[in-house]
DRENFI-232706 format. One record per residue: x, y, z of N, C-alpha, C in turn; chain; residue number from 1. Coordinates in steps of 0.001 Angstrom, whole numbers, plus 500000, padded with zeros to 6 digits. Layout:
# DRENFI-232706
> n_px/n_py/n_pz/ca_px/ca_py/ca_pz/c_px/c_py/c_pz/unit/pos
> X/Y/Z/X/Y/Z/X/Y/Z/A/NUM;
...
This chain:
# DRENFI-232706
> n_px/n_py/n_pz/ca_px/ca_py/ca_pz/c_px/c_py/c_pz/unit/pos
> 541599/834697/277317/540791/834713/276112/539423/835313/276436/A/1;
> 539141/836151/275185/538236/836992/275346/536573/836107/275030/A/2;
> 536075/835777/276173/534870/834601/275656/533327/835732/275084/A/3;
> 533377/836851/276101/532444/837624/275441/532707/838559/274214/A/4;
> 531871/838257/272967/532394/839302/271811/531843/840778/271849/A/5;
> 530998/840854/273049/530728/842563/272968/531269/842687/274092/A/6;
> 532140/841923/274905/532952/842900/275906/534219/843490/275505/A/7;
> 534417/844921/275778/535041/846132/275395/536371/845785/276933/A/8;
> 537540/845687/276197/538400/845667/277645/539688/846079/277235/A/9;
> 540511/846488/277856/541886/846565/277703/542758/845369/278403/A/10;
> 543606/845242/278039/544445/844260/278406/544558/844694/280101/A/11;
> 544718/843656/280955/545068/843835/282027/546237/843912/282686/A/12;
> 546140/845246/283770/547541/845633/284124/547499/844779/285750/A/13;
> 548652/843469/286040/548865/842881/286669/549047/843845/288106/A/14;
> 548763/842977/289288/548520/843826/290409/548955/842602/291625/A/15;
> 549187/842638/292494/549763/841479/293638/548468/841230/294254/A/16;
> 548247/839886/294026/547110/839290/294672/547390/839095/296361/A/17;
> 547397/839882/296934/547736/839811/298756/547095/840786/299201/A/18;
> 546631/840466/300505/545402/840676/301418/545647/842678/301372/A/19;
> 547317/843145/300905/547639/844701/301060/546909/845170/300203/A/20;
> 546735/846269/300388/546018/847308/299015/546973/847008/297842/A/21;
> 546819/847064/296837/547485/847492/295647/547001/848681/294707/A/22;
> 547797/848595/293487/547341/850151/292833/545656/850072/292531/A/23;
> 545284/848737/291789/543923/849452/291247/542847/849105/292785/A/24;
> 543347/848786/294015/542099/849205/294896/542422/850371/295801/A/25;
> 543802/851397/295510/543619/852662/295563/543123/853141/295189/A/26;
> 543263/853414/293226/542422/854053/292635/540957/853757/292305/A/27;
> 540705/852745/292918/538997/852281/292770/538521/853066/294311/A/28;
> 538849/852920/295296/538627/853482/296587/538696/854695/295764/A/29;
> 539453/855899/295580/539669/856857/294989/538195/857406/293985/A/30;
> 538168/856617/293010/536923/856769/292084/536136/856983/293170/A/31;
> 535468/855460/293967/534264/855727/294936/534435/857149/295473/A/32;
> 535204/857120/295892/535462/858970/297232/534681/860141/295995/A/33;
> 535454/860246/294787/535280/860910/293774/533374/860554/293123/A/34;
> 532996/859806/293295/531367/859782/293042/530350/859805/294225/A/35;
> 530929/859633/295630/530186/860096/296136/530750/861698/296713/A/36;
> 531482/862326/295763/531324/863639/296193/530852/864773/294832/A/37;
> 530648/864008/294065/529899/864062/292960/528572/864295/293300/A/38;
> 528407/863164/293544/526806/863246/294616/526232/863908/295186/A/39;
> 527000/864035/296537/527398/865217/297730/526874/866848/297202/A/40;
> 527919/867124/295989/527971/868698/295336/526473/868634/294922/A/41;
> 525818/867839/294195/524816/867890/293203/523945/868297/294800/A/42;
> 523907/867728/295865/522747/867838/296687/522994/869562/297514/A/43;
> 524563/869420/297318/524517/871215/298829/523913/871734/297314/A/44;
> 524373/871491/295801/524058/872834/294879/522434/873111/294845/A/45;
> 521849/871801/294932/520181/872282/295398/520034/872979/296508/A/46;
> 520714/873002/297467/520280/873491/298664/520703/875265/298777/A/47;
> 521556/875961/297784/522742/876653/297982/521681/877953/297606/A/48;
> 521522/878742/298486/520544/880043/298209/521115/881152/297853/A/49;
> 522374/881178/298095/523501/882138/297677/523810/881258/296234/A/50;
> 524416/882977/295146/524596/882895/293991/526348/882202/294402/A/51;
> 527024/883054/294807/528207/882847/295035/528557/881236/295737/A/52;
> 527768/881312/296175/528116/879368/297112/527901/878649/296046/A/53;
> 526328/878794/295266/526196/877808/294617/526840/877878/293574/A/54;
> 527896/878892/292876/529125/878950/291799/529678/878115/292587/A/55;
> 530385/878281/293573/531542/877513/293776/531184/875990/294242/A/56;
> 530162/875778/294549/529549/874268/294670/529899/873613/293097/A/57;
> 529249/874572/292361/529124/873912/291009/530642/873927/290229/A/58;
> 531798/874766/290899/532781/874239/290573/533553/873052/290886/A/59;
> 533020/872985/292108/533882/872150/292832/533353/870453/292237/A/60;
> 531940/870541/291716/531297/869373/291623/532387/869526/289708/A/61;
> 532875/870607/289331/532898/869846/287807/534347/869768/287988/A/62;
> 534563/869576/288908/536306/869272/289315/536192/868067/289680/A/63;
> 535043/867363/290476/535269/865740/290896/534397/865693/289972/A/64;
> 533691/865840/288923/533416/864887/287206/534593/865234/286742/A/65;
> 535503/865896/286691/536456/865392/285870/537509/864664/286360/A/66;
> 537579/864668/287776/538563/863816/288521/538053/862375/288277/A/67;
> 536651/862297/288494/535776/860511/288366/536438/860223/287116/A/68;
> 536516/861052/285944/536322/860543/284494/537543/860004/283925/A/69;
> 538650/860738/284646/540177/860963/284522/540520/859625/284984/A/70;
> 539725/859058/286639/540065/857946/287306/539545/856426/286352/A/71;
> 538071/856950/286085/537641/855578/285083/538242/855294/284050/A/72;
> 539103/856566/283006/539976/856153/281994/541311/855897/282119/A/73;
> 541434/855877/283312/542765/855526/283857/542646/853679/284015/A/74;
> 541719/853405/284860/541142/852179/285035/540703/851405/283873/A/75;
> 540627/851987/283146/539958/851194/281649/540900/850983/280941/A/76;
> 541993/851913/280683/543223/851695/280373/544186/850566/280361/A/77;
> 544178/850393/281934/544852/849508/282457/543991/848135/282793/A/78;
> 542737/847841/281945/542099/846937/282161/541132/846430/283291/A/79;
> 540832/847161/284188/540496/847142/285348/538858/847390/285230/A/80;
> 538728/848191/284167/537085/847902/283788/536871/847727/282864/A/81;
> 535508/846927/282097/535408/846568/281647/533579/847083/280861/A/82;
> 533704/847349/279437/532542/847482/278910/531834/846550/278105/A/83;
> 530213/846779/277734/530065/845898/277168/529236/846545/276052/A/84;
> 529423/846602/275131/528647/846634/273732/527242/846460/273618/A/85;
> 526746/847271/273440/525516/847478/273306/524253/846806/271812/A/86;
> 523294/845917/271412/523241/845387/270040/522498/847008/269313/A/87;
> 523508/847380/268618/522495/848736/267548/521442/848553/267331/A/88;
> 520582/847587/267501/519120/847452/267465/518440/847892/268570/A/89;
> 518857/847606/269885/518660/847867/271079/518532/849232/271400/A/90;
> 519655/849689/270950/519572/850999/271315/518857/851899/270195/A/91;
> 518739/851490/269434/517587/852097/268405/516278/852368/268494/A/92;
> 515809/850693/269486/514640/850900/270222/514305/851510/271442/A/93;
> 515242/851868/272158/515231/852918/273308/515518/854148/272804/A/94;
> 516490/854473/271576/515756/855859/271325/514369/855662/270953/A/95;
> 514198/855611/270176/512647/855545/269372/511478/855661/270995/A/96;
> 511628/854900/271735/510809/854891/273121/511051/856068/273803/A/97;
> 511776/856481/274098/512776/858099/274816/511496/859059/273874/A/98;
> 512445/859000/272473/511285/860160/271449/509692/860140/272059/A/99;
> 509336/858588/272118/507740/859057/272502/507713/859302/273362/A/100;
> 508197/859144/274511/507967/859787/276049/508269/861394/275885/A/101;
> 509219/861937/275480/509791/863306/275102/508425/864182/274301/A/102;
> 507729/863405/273332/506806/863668/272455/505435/863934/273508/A/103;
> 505389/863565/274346/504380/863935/275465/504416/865297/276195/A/104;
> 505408/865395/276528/505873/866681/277431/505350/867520/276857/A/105;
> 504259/868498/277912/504112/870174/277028/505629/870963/276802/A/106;
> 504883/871770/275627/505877/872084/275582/505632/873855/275404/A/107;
> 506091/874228/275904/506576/875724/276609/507242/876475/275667/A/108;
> 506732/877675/275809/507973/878780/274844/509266/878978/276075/A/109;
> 509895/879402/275434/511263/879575/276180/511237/881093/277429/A/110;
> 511775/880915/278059/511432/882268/278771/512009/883126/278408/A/111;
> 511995/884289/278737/512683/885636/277635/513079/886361/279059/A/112;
């Protein structure tokens, strides 16, 4: 029974409680590997002085965001994570706060 009313979950997909790996701490090991190479790409693509490296850095990084994203909706699916609902007021007031910080920034013509 669901005790929190803004937690967002899928039903849970049963897994063998024993000391072996099972499926969702493959694919959670998996995710981790997949965000810290997420990570990884974002840092060689700063570093990458070549046009050509840093293309293929930046492919390779939107191949593990979509591998991470593929893995978390896989996991969410099967109940394994879990969200939580946000109150629409809340987030109303963090936009509104965002806008004034944004509202500070000079602001620049575009470069041509």
């Amino acid at each position: 029974m669901n005790m929190n009313p803004n937690k967002i979950q899928n039903p849970k997909t049963q897994t063998p409680n024993t000391p072996q790996m099972n499926d969702r701490d493959f694919i959670n090991d998996i995710l981790a590997y997949e965000k810290y190479m997420v990570s990884s790409y974002g840092i060689a693509g700063n570093e990458a002085s070549h046009q050509a490296l840093f293309q293929e850095i930046q492919s390779l990084c939107t191949e593990a965001h979509q591998m991470q994203r593929s893995l978390f909706d896989m996991m969410f699916k099967k109940g394994w994570y879990a969200l939580e609902a946000e109150d629409p007021q809340k987030i109303q007031q963090a936009e509104q706060q965002f806008t004034k910080y944004t509202a500070q920034f000079p602001h620049t013509p575009p470069m041509q």
